[in-house]
C-alpha positions as CSV (number, residue, x, y, z in Angstrom):
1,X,-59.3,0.3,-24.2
2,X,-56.3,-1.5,-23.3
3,X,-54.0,-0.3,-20.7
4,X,-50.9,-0.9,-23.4
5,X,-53.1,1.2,-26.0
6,X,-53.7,4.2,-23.7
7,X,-50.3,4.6,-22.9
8,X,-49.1,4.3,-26.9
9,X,-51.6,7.2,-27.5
10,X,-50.2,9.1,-25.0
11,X,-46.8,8.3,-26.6
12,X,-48.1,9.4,-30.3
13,X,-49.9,12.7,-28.6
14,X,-46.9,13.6,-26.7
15,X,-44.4,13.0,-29.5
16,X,-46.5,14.7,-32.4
17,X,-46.5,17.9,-29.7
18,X,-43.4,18.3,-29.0
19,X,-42.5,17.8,-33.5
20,X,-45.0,20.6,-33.6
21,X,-43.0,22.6,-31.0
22,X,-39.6,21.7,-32.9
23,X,-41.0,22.6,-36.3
24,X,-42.7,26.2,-35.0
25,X,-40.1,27.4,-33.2
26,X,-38.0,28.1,-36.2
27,X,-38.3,28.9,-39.7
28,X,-38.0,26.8,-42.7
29,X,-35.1,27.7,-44.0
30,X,-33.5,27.3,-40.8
31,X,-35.2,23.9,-39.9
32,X,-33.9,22.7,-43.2
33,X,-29.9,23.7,-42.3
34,X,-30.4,22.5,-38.7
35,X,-29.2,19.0,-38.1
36,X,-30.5,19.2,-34.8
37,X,-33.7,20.0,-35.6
38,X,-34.2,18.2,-38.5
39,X,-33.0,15.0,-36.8
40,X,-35.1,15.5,-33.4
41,X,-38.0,16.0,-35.9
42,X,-37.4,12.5,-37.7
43,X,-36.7,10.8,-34.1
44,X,-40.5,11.8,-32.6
45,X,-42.0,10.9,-36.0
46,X,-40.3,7.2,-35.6
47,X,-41.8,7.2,-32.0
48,X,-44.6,8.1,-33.8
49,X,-44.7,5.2,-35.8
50,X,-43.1,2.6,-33.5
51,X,-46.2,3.8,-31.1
52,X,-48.5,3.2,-33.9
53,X,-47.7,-0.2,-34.7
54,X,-47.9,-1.6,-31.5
55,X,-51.2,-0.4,-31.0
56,X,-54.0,-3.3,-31.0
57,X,-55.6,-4.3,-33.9
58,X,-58.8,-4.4,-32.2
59,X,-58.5,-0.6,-31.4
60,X,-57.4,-0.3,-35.3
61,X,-59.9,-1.9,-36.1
62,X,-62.1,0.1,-33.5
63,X,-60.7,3.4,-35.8
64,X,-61.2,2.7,-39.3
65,X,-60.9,6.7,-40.2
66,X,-57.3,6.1,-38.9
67,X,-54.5,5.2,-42.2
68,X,-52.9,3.2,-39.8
69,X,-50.4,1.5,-42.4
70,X,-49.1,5.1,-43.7
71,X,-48.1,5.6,-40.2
C-alpha cells in the first residue's frame, strides 16, 4: 500500500468517527435544528469524499467490494 493511501484511510477512518460521534451525541430532532451539527456533519462527509478520491486506483482497483464512485 502506498504511503499517500495509508494516510487517506486514516483520514476517511478518522473523519467517519468523529460524524459518528457528532450524529450520537444528540437526537434527531435536535441534529436536524442544529446548524452546527448538521454543518460539522456535512464537512467530515466531504473529507470523506475528498479522501476517497485521491486514493489510488490501483488500491480501488485492489477493493472492488468498495462503491468507490458513490463516495
Amino acid at each position: 500500500m502506498l504511503i499517500e493511501d495509508r494516510e487517506r484511510l486514516l483520514h476517511i477512518l478518522d473523519a467517519a468517527r468523529a460524524s459518528v460521534r457528532i450524529v450520537s451525541s444528540v437526537d434527531r430532532d435536535y441534529f436536524e435544528g442544529s446548524e452546527l451539527h448538521t454543518n460539522a456533519t456535512v464537512h467530515l462527509v466531504q473529507i470523506v469524499g475528498e479522501a476517497a478520491v485521491r486514493l489510488s486506483q490501483q488500491f480501488k482497483d485492489e477493493h472492488p467490494e468498495i462503491a468507490w464512485a458513490e463516495i
